[in-house]
Backbone as numpy.savetxt, mean C-alpha at the origin, in Angstrom:
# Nx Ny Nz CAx CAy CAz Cx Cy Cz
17.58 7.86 -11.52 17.07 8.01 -10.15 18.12 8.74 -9.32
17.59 9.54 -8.44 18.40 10.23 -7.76 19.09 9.57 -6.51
20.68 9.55 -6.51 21.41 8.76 -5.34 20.80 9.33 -3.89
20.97 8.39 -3.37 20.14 8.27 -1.28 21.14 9.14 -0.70
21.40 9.90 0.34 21.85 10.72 0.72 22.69 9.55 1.46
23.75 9.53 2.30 23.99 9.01 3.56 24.83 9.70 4.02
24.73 10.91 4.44 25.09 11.34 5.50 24.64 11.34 6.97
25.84 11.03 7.91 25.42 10.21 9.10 24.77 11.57 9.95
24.45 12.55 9.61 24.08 13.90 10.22 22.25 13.99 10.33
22.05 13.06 8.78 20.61 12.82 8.58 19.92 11.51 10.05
20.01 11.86 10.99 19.81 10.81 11.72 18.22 10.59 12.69
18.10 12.32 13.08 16.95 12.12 13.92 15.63 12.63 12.59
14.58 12.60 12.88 13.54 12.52 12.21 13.19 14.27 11.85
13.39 15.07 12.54 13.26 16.24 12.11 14.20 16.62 11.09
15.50 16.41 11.41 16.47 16.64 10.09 16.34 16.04 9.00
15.48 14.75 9.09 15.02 14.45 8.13 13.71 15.35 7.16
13.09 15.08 7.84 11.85 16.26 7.85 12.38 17.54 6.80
13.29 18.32 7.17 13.68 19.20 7.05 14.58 18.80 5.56
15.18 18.11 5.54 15.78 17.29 4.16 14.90 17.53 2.62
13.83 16.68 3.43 12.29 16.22 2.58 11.89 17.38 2.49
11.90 18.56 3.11 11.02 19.72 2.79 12.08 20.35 1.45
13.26 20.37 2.00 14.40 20.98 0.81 13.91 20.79 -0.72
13.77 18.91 -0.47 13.79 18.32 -1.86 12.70 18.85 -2.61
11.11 19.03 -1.63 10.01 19.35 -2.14 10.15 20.42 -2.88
10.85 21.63 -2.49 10.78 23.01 -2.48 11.77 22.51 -4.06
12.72 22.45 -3.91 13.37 21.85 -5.27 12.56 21.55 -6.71
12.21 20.42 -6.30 11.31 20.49 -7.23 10.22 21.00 -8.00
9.38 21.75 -6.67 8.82 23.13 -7.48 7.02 22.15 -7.47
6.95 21.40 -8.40 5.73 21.19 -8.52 5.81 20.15 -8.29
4.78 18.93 -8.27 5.00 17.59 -8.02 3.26 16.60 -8.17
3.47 15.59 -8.46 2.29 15.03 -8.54 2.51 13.58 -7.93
1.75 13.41 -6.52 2.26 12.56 -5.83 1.10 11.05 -5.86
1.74 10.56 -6.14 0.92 9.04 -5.63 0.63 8.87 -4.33
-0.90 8.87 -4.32 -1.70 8.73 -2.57 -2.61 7.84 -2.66
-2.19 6.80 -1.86 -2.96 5.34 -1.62 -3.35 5.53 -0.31
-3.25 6.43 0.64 -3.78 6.79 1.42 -2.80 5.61 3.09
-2.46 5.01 2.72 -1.27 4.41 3.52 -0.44 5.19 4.17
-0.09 4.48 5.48 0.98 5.86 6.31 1.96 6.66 5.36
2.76 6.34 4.57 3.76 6.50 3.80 2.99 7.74 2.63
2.08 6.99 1.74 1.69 8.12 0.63 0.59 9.59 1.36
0.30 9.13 2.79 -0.41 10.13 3.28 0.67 10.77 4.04
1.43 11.13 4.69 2.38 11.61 5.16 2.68 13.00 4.14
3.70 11.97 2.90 4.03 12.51 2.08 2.92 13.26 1.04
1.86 13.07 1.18 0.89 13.88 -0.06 0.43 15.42 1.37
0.67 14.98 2.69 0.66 16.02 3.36 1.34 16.83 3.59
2.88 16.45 3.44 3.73 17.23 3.46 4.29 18.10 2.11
4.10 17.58 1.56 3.71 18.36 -0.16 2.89 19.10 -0.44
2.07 19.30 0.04 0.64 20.09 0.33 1.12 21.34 1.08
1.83 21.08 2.06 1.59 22.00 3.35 3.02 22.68 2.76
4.11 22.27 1.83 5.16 22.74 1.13 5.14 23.36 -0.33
3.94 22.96 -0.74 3.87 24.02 -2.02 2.59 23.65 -2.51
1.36 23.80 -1.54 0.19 23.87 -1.88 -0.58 23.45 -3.11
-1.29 24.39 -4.05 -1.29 23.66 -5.75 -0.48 23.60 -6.57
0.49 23.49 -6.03 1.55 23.26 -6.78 1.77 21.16 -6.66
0.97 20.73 -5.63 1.12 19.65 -5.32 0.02 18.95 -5.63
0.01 17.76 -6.43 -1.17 17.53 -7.14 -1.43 15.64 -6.54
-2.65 15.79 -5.84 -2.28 14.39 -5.26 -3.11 13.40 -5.63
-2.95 12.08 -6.27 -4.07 11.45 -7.10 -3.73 10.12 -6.53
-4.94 9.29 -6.30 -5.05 8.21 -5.97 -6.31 7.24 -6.76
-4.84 6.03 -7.35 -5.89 5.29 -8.38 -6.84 4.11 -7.64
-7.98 4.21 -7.79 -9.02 3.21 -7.62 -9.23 2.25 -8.76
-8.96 0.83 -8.54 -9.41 -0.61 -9.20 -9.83 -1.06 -8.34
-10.07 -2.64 -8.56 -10.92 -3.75 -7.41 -9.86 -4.12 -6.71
-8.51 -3.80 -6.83 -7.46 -3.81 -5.65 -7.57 -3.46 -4.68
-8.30 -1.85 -5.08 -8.26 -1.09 -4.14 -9.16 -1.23 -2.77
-9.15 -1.25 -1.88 -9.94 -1.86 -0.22 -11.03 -0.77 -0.08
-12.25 -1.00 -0.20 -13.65 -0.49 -0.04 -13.28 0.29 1.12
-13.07 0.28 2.27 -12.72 1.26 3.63 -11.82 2.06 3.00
-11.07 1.87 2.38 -10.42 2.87 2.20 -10.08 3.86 1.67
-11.34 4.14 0.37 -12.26 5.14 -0.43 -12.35 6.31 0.53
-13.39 5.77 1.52 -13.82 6.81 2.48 -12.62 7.50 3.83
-11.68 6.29 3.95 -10.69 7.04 4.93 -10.00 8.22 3.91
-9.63 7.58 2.66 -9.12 8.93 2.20 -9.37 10.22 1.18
-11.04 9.77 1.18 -11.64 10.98 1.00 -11.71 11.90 2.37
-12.01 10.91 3.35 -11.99 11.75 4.62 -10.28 12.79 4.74
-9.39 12.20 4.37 -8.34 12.61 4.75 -7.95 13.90 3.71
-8.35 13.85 2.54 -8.21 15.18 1.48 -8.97 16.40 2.29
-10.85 15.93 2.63 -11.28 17.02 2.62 -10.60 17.91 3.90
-9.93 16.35 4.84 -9.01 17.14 6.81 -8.39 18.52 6.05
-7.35 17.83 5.19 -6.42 18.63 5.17 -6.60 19.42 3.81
-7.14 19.63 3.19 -7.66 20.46 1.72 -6.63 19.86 0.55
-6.45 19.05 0.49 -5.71 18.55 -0.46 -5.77 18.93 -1.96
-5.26 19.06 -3.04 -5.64 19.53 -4.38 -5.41 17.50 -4.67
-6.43 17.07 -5.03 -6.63 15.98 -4.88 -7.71 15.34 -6.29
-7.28 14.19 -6.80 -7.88 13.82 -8.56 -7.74 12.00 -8.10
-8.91 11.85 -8.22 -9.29 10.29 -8.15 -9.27 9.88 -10.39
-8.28 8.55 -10.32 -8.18 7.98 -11.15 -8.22 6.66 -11.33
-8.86 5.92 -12.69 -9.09 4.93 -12.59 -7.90 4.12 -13.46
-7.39 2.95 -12.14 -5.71 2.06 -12.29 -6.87 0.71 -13.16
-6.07 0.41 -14.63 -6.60 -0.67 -15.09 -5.95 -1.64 -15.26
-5.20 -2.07 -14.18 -4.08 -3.26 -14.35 -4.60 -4.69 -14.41
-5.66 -4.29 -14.34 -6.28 -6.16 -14.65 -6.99 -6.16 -16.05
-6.62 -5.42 -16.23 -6.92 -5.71 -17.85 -5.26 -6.12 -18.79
-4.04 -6.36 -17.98 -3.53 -7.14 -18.41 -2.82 -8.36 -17.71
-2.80 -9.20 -19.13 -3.04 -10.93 -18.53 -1.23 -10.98 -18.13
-0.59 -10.23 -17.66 0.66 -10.72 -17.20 0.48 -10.44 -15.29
-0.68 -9.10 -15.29 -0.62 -8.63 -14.24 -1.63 -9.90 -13.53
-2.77 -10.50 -14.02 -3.77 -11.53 -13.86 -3.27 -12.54 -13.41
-2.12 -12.95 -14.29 -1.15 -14.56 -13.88 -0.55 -14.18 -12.58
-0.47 -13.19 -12.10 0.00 -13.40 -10.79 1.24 -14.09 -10.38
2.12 -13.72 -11.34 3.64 -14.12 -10.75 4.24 -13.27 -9.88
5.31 -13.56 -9.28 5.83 -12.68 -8.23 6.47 -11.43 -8.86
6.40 -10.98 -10.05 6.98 -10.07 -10.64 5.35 -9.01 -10.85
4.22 -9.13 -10.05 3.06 -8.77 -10.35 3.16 -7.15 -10.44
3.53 -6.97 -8.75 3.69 -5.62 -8.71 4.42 -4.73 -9.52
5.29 -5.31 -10.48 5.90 -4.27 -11.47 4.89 -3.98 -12.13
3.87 -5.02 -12.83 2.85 -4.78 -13.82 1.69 -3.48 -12.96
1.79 -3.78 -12.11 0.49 -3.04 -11.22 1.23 -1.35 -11.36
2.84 -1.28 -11.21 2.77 0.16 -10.91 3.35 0.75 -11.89
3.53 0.17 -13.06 3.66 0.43 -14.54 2.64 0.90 -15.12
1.23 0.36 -14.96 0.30 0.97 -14.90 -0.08 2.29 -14.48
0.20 2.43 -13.25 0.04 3.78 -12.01 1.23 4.73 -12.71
2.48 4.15 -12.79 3.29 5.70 -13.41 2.84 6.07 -14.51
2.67 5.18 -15.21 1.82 5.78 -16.98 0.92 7.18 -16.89
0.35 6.73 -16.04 -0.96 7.38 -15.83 -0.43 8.42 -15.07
0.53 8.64 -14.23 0.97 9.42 -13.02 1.40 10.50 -14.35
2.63 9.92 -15.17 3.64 10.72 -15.89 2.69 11.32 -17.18
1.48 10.76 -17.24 0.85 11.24 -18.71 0.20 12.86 -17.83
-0.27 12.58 -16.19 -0.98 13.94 -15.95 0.08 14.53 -15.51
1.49 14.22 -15.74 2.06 15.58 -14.79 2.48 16.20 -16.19
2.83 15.41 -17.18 3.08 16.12 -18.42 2.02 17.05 -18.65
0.80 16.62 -18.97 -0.29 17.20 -19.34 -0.82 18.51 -18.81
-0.28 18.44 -17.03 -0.61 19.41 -16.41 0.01 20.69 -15.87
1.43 20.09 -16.41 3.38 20.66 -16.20 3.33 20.46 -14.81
3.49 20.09 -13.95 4.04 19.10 -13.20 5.37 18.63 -13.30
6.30 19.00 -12.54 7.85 18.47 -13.20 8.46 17.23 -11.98
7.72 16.47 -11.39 7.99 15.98 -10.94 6.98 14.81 -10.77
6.91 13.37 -10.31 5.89 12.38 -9.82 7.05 11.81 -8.97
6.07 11.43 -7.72 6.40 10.86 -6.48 5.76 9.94 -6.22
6.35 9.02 -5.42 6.22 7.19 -4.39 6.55 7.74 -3.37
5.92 6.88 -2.26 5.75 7.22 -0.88 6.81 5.51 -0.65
8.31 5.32 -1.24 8.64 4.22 -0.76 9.82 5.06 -0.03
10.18 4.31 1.39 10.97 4.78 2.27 12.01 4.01 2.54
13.36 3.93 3.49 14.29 3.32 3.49 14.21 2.13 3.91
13.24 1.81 4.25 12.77 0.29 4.89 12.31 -0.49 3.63
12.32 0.10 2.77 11.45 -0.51 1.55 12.56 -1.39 0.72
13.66 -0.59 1.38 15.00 -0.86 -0.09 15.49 -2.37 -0.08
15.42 -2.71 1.19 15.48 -4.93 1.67 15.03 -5.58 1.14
13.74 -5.33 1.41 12.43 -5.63 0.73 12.41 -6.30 -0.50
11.42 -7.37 -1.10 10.91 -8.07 -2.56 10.11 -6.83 -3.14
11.06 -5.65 -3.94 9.93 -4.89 -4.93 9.85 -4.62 -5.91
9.13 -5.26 -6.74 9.46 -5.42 -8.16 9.01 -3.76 -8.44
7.90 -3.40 -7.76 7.35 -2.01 -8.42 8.86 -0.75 -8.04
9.69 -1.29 -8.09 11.17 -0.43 -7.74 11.33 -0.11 -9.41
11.32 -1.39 -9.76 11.83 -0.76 -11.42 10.89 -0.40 -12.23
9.58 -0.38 -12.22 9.02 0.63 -12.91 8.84 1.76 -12.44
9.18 2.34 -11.34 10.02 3.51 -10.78 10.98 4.05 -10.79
11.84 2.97 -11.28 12.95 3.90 -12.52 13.13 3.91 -14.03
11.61 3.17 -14.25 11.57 3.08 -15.55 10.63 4.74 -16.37
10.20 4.89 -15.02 9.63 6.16 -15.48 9.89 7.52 -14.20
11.16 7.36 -13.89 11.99 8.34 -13.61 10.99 8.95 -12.06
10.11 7.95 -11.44 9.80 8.33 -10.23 10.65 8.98 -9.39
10.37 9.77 -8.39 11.65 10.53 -7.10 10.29 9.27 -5.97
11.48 9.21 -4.96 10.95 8.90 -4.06 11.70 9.86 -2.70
11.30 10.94 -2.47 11.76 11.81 -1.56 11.78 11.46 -0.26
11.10 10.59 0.35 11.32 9.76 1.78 12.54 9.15 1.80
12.57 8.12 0.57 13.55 7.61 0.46 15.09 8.15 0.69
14.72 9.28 -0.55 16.10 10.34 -0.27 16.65 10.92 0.95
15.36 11.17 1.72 15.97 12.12 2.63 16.34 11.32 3.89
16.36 9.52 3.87 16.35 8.81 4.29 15.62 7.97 5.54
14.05 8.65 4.73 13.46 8.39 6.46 13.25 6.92 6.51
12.41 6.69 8.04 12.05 5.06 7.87 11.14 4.77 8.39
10.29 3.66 7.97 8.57 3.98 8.38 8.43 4.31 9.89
9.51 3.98 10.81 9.54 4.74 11.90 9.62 6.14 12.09
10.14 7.12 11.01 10.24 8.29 11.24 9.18 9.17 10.91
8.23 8.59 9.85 7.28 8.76 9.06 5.88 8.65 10.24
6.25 7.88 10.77 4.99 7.19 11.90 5.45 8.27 12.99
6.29 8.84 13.50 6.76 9.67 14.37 6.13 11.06 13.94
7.06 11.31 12.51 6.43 12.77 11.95 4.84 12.84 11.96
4.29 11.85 11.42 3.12 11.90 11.31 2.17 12.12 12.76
2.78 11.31 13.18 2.27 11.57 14.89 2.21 13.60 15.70
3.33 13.61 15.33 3.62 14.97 15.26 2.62 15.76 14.86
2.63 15.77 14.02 1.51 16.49 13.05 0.07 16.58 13.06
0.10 15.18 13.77 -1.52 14.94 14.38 -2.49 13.83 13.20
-1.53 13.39 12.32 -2.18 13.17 10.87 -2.84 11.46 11.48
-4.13 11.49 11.22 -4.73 10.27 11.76 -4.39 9.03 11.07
-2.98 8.27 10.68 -2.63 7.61 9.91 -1.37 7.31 10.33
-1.13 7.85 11.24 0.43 7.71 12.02 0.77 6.18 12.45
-0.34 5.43 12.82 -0.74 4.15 13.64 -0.90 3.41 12.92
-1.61 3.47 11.50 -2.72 3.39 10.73 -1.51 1.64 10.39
-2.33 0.46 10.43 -1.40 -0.93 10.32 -1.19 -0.61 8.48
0.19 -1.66 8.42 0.12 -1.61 6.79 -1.16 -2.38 5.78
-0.96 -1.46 4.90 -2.24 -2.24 3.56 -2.05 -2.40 2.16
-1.11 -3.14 2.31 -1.03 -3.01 0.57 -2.03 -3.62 -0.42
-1.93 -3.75 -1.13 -3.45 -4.23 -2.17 -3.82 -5.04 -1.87
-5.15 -5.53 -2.51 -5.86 -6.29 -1.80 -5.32 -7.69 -2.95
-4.37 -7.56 -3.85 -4.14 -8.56 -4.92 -2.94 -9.55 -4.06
-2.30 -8.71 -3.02 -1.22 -9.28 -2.43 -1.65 -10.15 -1.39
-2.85 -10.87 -1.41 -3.93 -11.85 -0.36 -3.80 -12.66 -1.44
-3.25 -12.93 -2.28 -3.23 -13.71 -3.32 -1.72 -14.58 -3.23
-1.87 -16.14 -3.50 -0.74 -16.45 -3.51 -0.09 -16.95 -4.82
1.66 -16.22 -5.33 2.08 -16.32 -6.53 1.70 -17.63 -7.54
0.83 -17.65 -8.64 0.40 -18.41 -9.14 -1.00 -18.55 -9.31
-1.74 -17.89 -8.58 -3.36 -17.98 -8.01 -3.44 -16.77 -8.60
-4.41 -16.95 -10.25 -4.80 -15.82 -10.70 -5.43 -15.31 -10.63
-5.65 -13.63 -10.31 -6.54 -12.65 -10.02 -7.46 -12.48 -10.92
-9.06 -11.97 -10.17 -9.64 -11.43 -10.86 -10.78 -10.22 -10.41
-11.45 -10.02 -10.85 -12.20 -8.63 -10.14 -13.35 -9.37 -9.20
-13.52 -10.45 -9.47 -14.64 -11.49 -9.02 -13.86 -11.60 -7.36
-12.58 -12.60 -7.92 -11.85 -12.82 -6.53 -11.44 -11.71 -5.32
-11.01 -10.50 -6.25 -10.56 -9.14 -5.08 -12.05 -8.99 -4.39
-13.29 -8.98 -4.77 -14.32 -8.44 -4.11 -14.71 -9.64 -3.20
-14.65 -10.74 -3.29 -14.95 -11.92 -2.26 -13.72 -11.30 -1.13
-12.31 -11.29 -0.97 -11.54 -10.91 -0.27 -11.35 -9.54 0.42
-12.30 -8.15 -0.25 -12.16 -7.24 0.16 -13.51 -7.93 0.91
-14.78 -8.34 0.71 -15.64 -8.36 1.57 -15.33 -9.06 2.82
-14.29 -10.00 2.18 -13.66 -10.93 3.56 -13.17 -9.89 4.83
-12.95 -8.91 4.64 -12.28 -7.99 5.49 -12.50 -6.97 6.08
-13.75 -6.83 4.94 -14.53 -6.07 5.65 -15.49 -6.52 7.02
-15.43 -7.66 6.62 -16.30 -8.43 7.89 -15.47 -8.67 8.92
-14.08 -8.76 8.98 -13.91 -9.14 10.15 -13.06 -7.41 11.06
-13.30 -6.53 9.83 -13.20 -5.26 10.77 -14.55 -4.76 11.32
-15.58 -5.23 10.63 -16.91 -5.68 11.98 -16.98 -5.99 12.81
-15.76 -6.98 13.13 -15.63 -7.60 14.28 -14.48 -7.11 15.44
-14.18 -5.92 14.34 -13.25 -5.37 15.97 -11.59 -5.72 15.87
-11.77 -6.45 14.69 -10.01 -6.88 14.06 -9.36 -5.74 13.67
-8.71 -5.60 14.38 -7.35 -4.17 13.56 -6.42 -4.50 12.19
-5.51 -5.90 12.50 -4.72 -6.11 11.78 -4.74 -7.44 11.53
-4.92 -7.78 10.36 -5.05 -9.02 10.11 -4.83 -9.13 8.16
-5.18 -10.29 7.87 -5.28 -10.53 6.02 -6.37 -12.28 5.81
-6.85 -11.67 5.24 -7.65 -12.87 4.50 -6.75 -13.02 3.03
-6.11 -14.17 3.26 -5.20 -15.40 2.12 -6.45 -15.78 1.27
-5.91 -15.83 0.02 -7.01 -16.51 -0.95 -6.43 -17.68 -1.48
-6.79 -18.56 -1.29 -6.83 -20.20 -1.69 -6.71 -21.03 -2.39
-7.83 -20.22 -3.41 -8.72 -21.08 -4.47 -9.90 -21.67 -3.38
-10.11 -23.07 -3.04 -11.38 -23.49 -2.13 -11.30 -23.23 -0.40
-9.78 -22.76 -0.18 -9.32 -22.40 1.05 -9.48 -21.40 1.60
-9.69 -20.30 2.64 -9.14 -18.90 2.90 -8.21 -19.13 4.36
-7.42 -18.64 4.39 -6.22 -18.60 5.45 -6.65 -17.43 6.49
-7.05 -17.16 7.39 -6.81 -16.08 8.23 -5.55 -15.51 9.22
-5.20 -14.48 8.36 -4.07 -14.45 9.54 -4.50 -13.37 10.81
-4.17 -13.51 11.74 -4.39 -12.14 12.72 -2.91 -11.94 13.45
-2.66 -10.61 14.28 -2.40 -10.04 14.81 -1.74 -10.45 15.89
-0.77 -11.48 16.51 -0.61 -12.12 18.01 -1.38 -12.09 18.61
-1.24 -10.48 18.94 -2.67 -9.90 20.08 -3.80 -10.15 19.69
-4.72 -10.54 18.68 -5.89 -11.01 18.34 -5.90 -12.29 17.98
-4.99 -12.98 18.14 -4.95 -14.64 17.70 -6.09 -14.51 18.80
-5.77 -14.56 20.33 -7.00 -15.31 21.27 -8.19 -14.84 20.87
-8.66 -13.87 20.34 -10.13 -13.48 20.17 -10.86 -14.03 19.04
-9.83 -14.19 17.67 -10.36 -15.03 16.60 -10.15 -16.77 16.91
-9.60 -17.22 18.02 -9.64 -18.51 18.62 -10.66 -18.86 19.76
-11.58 -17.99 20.48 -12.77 -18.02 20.49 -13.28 -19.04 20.20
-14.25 -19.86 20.86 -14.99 -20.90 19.96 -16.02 -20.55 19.28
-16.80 -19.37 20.27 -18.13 -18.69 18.93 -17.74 -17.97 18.35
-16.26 -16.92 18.15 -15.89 -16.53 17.00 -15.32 -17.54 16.17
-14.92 -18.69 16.33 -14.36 -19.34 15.40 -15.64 -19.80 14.24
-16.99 -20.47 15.00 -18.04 -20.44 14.11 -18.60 -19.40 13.41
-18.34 -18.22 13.71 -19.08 -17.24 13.19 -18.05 -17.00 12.25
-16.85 -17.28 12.18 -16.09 -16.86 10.77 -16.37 -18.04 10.14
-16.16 -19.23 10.40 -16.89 -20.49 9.57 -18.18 -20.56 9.09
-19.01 -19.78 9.53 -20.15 -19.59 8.86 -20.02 -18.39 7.69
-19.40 -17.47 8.40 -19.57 -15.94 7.22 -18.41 -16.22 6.02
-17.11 -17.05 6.24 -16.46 -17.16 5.08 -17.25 -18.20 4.26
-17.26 -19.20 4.83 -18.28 -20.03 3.82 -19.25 -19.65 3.09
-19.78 -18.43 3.47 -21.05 -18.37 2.68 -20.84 -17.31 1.61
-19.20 -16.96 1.66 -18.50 -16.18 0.68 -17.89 -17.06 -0.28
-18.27 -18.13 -0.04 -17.78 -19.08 -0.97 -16.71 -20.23 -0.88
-15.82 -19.97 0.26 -15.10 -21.06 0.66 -15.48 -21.97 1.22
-15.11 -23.05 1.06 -15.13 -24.47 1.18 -14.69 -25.24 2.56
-13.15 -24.49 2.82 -12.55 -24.76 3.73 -11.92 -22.94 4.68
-12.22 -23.19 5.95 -12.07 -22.22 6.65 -10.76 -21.97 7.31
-9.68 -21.17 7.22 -8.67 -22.04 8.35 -8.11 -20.57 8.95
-7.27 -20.56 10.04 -6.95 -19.71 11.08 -5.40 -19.89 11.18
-4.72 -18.97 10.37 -3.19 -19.47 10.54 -2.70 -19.16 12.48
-2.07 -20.42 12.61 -1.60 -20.27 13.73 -0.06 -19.25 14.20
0.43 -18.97 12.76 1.52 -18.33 13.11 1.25 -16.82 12.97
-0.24 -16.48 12.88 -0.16 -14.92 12.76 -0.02 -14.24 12.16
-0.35 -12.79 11.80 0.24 -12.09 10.56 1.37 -11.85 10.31
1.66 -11.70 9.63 3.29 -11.43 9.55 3.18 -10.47 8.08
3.70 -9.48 7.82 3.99 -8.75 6.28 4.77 -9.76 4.87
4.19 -9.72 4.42 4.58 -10.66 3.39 4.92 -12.15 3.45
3.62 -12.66 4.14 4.02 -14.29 4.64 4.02 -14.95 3.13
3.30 -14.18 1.88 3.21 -15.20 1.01 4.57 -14.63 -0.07
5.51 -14.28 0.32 6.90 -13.86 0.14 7.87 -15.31 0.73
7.12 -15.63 1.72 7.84 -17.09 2.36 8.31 -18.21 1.23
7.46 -18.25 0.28 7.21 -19.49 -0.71 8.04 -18.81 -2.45
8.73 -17.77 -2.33 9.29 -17.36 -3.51 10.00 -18.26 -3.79
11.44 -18.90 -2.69 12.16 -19.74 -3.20 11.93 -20.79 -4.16
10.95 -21.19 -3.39 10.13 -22.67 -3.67 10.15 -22.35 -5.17
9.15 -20.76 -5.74 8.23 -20.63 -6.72 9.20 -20.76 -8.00
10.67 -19.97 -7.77 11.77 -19.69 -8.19 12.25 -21.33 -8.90
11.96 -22.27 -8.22 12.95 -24.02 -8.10 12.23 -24.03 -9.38
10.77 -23.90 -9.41 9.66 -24.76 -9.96 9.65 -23.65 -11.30
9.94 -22.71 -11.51 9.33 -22.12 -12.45 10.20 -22.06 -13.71
């Protein structure tokens, strides 16, 4: 893997910018991973707009993947003309990725580089790219080492941006995703130990879809087993605390199959079910 730059010169977001364009041009060709997230849309745009078909941008669809978000980023290829290849990610077809330990996401993007590194070979392509950025590097990520297990670049990373700079550039640019809240899979509504299945992701993607019916921006439906957790947004705690929204999610989750309805009081937070690793760590 290629060492992070740190030079203290790399500081405002254009010199960054300008970094990231270097690296692109460097590399020549590239085949980028696009999940359509601020981060892989940024970067599958700025690869595009830096060496056109030479930039090959593919985004894998499983039952991970969030039903809305098919269509935001088909919408977003045809904005910007993307050279763009929908592929199918089969990580639940193995039972390490299913058990759902906190080591999941390695299994999930072991999967995705396989598949990344078999079409850039296939297609000469001398490069595959991750949209992970300097904010990422703190972070619980197991999918880090199957990113250097198959010699991923992560060029954000390098050129040291941070989802603030990314959300800035993007803004810049006009790219409708600048704002866009985080989304990582829909497997990560799952808590370590609670095994996945294609049955469970579609009860939880429908979970979410319903309550962006309702006008929710940012939020996560927790999966349980007989429970679902709702988290929201600070700013939308009062609206999902409502008393006739509170029945109307007690009626519509229930009839998705849960048992018990509940409304976390502490809000969303990014990786609340990251809270309980220690614990998982004592016990395992």
């Amino acid at each position: 893997m290629p060492r992070v730059e740190t030079t203290a010169t790399l500081t405002d977001a254009s010199l960054k910018e300008e970094r990231l364009a270097e690296i692109l041009k460097e590399l020549n060709s590239v085949v980028v991973g696009f999940s359509g997230g601020v981060d892989s849309a940024y970067l599958a745009y700025t690869s595009n707009r830096i060496l056109g078909k030479k930039a090959l941008c593919v985004t894998a669809i499983s039952p991970s993947y969030p039903t809305f978000q098919k269509k935001e980023t088909a919408d977003f290829v045809d904005r910007y003309q993307l050279n763009h290849l929908i592929v199918e990610s089969e990580e639940l077809d193995n039972p390490e990725y299913r058990e759902n330990s906190p080591s999941r996401c390695y299994f999930c993007k072991t999967e995705l580089f396989a598949k990344l590194q078999a079409l850039a070979l296939e297609r000469g392509y001398r490069a595959v790219l991750d949209g992970t950025n300097l904010d990422d590097v703190g972070d619980f990520r197991p999918g880090r080492r199957a990113a250097q297990e198959y010699s991923v670049r992560s060029p954000l990373l390098e050129a040291q941006m941070t989802k603030l700079d990314i959300r800035e550039l993007s803004r810049r640019a006009g790219l409708p995703t600048w704002d866009k809240p985080a989304l990582p899979c829909l497997s990560s509504r799952f808590p370590y130990g609670t095994s996945i299945s294609a049955e469970k992701l579609s009860v939880v993607d429908r979970g979410e879809e319903l309550l962006r019916r309702f006008g929710f921006r940012v939020f996560r439906v927790r999966f349980h087993e007989e429970l679902v957790r709702l988290e929201f947004a600070p700013e939308e705690l009062p609206k999902a605390l409502n008393l006739t929204m509170v029945e109307i999610l007690r009626k519509e989750f229930k009839a998705l199959g849960f048992k018990y309805v509940t409304i976390d009081l502490e809000g969303y937070r990014s990786g609340s079910l990251n809270e309980v690793l220690p614990l998982y760590k004592n016990h395992s």
